[in-house]
Short mmCIF file of the C-alpha atoms (twelve columns), coordinates in Angstrom:
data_MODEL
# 
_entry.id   MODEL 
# 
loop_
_atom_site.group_PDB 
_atom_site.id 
_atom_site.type_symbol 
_atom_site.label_atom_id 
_atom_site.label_alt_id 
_atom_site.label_comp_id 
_atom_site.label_asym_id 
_atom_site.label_seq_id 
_atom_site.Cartn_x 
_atom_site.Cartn_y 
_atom_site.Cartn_z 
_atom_site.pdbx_PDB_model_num 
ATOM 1   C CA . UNK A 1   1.109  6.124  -4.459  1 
ATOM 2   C CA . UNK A 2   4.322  6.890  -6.696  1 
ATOM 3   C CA . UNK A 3   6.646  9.323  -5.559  1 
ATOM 4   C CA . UNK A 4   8.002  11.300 -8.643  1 
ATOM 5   C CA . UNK A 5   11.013 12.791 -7.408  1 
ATOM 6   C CA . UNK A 6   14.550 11.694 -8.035  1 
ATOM 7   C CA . UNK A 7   17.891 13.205 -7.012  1 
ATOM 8   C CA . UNK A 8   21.548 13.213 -8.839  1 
ATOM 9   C CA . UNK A 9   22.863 9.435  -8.624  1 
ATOM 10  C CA . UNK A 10  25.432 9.198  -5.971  1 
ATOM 11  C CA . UNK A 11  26.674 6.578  -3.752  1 
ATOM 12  C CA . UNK A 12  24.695 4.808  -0.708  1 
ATOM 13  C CA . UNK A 13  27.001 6.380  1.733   1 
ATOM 14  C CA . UNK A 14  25.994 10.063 0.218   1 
ATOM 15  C CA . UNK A 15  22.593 8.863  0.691   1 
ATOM 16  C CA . UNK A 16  22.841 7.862  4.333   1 
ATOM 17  C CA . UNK A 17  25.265 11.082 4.982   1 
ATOM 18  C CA . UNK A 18  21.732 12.682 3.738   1 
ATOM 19  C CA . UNK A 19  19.167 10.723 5.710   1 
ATOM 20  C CA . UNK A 20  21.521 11.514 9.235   1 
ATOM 21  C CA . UNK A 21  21.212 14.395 8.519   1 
ATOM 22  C CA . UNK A 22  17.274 14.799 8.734   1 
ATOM 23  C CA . UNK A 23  16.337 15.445 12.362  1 
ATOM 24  C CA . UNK A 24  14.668 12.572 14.175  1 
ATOM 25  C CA . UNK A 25  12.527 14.811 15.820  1 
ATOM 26  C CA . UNK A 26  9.944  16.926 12.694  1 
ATOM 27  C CA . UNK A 27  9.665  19.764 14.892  1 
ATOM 28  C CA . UNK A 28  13.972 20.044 15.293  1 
ATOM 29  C CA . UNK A 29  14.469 22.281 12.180  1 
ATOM 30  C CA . UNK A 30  11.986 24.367 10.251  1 
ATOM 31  C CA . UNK A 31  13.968 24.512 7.079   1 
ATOM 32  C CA . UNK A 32  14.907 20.763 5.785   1 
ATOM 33  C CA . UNK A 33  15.243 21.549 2.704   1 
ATOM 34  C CA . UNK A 34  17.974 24.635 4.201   1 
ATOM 35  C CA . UNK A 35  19.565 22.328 6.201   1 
ATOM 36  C CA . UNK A 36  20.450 19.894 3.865   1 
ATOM 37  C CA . UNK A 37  21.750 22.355 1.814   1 
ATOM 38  C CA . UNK A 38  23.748 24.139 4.513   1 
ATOM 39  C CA . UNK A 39  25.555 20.824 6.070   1 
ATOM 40  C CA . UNK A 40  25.389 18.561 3.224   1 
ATOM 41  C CA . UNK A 41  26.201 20.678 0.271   1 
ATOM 42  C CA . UNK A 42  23.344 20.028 -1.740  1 
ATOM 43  C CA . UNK A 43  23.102 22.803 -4.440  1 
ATOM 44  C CA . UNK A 44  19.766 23.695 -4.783  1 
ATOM 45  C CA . UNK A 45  16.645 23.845 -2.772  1 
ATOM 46  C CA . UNK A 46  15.258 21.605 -5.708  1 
ATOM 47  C CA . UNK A 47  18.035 19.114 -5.463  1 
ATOM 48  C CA . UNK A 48  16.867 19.263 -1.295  1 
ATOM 49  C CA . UNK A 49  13.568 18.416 -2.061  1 
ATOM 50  C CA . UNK A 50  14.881 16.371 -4.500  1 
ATOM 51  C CA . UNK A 51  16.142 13.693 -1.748  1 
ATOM 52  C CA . UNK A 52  13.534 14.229 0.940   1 
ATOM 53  C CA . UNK A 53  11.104 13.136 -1.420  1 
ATOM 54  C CA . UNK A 54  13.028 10.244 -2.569  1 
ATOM 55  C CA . UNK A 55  14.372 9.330  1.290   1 
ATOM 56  C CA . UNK A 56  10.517 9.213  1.991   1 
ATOM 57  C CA . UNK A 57  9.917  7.224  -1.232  1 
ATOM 58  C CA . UNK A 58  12.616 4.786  0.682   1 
ATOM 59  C CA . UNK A 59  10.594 4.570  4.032   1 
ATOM 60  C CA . UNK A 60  13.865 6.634  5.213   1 
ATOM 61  C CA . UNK A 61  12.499 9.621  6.320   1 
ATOM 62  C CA . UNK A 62  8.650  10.652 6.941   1 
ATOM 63  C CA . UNK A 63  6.827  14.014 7.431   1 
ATOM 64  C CA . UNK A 64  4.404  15.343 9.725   1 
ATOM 65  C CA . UNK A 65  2.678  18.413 9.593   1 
ATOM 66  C CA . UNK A 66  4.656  18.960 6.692   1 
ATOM 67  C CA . UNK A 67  8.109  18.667 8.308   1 
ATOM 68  C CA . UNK A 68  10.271 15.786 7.510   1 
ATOM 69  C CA . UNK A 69  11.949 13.649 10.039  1 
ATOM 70  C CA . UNK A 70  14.163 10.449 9.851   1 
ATOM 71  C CA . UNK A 71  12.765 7.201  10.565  1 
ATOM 72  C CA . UNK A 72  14.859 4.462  12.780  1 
ATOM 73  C CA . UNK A 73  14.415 1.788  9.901   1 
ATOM 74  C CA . UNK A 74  18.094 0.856  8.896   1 
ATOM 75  C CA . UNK A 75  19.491 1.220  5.372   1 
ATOM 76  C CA . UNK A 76  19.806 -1.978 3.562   1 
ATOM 77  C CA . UNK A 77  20.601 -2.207 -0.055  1 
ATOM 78  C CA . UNK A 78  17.857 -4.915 -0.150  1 
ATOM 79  C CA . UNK A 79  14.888 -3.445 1.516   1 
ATOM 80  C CA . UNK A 80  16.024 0.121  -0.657  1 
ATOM 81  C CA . UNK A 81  16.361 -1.491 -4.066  1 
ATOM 82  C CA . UNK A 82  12.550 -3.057 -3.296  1 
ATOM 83  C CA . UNK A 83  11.249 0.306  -1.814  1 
ATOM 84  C CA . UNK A 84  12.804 2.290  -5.406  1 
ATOM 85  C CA . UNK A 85  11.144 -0.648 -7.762  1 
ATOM 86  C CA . UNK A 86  8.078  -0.300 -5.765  1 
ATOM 87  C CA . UNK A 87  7.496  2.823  -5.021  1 
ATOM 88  C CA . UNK A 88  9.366  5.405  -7.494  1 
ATOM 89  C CA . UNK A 89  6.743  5.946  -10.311 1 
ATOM 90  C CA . UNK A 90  8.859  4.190  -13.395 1 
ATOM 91  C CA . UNK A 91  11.406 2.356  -11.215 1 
ATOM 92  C CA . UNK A 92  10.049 -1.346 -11.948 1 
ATOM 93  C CA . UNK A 93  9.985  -0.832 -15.953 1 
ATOM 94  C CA . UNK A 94  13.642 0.971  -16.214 1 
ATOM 95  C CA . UNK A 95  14.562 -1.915 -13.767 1 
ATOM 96  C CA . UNK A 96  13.036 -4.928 -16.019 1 
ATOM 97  C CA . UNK A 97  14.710 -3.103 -19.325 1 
ATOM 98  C CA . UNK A 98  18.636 -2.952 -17.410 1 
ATOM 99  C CA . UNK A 99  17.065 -6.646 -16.593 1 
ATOM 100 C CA . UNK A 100 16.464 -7.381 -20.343 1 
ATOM 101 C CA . UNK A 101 19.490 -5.551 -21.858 1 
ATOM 102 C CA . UNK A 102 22.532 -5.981 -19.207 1 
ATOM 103 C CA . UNK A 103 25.127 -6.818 -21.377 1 
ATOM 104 C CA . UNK A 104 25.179 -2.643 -22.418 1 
ATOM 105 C CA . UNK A 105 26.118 -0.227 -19.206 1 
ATOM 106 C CA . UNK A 106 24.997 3.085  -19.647 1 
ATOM 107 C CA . UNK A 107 28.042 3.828  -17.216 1 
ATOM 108 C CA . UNK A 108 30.931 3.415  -20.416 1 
ATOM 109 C CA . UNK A 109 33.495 2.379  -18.152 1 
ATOM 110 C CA . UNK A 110 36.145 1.068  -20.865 1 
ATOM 111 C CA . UNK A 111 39.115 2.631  -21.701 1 
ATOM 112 C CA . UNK A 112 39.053 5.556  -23.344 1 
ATOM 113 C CA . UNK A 113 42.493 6.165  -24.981 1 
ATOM 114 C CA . UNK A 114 42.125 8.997  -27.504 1 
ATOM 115 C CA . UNK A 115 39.121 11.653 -28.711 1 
ATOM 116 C CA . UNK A 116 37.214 9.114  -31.298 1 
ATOM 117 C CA . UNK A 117 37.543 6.958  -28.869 1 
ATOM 118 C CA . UNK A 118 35.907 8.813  -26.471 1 
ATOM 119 C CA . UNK A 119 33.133 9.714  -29.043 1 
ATOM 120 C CA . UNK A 120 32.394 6.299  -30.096 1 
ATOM 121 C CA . UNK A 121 31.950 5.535  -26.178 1 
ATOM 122 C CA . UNK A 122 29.277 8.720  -25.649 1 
ATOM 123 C CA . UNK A 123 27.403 7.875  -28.986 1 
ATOM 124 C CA . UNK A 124 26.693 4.570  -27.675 1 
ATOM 125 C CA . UNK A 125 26.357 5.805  -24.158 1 
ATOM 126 C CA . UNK A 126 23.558 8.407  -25.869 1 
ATOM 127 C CA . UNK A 127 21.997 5.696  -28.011 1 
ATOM 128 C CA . UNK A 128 21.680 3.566  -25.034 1 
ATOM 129 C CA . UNK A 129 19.816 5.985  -22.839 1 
ATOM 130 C CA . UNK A 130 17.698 7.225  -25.725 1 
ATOM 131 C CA . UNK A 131 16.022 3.917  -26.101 1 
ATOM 132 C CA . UNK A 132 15.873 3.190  -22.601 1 
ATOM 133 C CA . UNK A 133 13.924 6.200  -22.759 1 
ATOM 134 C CA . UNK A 134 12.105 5.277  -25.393 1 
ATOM 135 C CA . UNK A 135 11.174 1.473  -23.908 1 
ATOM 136 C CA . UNK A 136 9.689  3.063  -20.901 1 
ATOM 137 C CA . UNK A 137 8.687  6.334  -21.754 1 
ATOM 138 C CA . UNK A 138 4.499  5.031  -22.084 1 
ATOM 139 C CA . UNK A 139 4.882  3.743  -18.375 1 
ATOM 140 C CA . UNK A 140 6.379  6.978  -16.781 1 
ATOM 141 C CA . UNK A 141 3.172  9.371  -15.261 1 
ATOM 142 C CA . UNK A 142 2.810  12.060 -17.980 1 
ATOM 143 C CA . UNK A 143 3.734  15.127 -15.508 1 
ATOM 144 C CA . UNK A 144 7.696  12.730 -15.296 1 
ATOM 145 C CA . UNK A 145 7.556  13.128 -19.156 1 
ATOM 146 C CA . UNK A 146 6.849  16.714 -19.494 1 
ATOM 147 C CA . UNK A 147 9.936  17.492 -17.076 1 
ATOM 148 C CA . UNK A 148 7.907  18.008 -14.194 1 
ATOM 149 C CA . UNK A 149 7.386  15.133 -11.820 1 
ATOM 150 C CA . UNK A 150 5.503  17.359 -8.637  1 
ATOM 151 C CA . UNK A 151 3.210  18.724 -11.712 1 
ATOM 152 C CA . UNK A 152 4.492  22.151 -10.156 1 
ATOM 153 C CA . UNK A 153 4.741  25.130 -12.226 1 
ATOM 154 C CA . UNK A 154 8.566  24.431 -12.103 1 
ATOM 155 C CA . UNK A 155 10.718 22.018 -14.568 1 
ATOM 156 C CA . UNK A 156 12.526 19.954 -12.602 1 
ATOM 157 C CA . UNK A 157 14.422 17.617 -14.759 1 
ATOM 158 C CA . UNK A 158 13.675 16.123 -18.043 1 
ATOM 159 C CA . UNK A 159 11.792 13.076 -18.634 1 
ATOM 160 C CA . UNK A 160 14.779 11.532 -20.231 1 
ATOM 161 C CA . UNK A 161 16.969 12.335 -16.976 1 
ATOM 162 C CA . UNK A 162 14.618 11.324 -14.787 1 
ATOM 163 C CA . UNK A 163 15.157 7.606  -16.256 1 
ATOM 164 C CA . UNK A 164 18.706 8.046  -16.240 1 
ATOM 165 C CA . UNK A 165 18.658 9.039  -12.625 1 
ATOM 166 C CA . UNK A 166 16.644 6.027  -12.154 1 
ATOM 167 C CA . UNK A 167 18.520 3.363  -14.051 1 
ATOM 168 C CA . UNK A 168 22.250 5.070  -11.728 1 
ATOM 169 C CA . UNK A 169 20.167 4.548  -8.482  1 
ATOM 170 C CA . UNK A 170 19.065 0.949  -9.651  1 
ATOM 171 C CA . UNK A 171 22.331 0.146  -10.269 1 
ATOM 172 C CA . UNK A 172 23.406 1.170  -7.042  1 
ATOM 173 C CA . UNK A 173 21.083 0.025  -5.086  1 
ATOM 174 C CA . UNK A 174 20.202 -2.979 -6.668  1 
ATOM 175 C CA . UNK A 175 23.171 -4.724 -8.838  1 
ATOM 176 C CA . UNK A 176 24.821 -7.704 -7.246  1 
ATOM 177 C CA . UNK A 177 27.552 -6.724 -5.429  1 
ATOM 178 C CA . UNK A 178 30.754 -8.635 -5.284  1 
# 
């Protein structure tokens, strides 16, 4: 099973400030989704589910009975990086194209001295993601390319930011670090 749900990129510390967070215990807290929001600052019950689904994508947390709880396995950038490639429905083929194409960063993290400058660096930034997109777009589940990834009555997030949420948390979880 793929798990279709992706949150905001943001560091691994934000996403083990999120996981502590989770009771151990499923029966703890009725409202994960509230309490995430209320000592975490997510912004949205969306963006709540958002990273419960993903944690449990990660092995990090786990439900039962429909509450989530926090599992005791420990976060390592190895074992996450595998469990996103594995099991986050489009991981492995946005991971093989970064793979393929890693001389370009979707990041544009050079210089950016004056205003053409600056649009040079998002055209290319845009171009880049748009045939990311484009390379994977056949392998994402067709409910990820509609904008809705639970195939809810909601939109959640376009198809084209659901890759680029992927490629940020493959680069954080899964580049080399030095």
């Amino acid at each position: 099973m793929y798990y279709r749900q992706v949150p905001p990129v943001s560091s691994l510390d934000r996403l083990r400030e999120i996981r502590e967070t989770v009771p151990r215990d499923p029966d703890a807290v009725d409202d994960c989704c509230g309490l995430l929001i209320e000592q975490c600052g997510v912004s949205s019950r969306t963006e709540a589910e958002q990273w419960l689904v993903f944690l449990r994508a990660l092995g990090l947390v786990e439900t039962d009975a429909g509450r989530y709880y926090r599992t005791e396995k420990h976060v390592h950038r190895t074992a996450l990086c595998s469990a996103l490639r594995t099991q986050v429905a489009g991981a492995a083929s946005v991971s093989d194209w970064l793979s393929a194409n890693e001389t370009e960063t979707m990041s544009g993290n050079q210089p950016e001295d004056d205003h053409a400058t600056q649009t040079t660096s998002q055209s290319r930034h845009d171009e880049h993601r748009s045939r990311l997109y484009e390379s994977v777009e056949n392998d994402l589940p067709r409910t990820v390319r509609e904008g809705n990834p639970t195939g809810g009555d909601t939109q959640q997030v376009s198809g084209e930011e659901y890759v680029s949420r992927l490629s940020g948390w493959l680069q954080e979880l899964c580049a080399e670090r030095r």
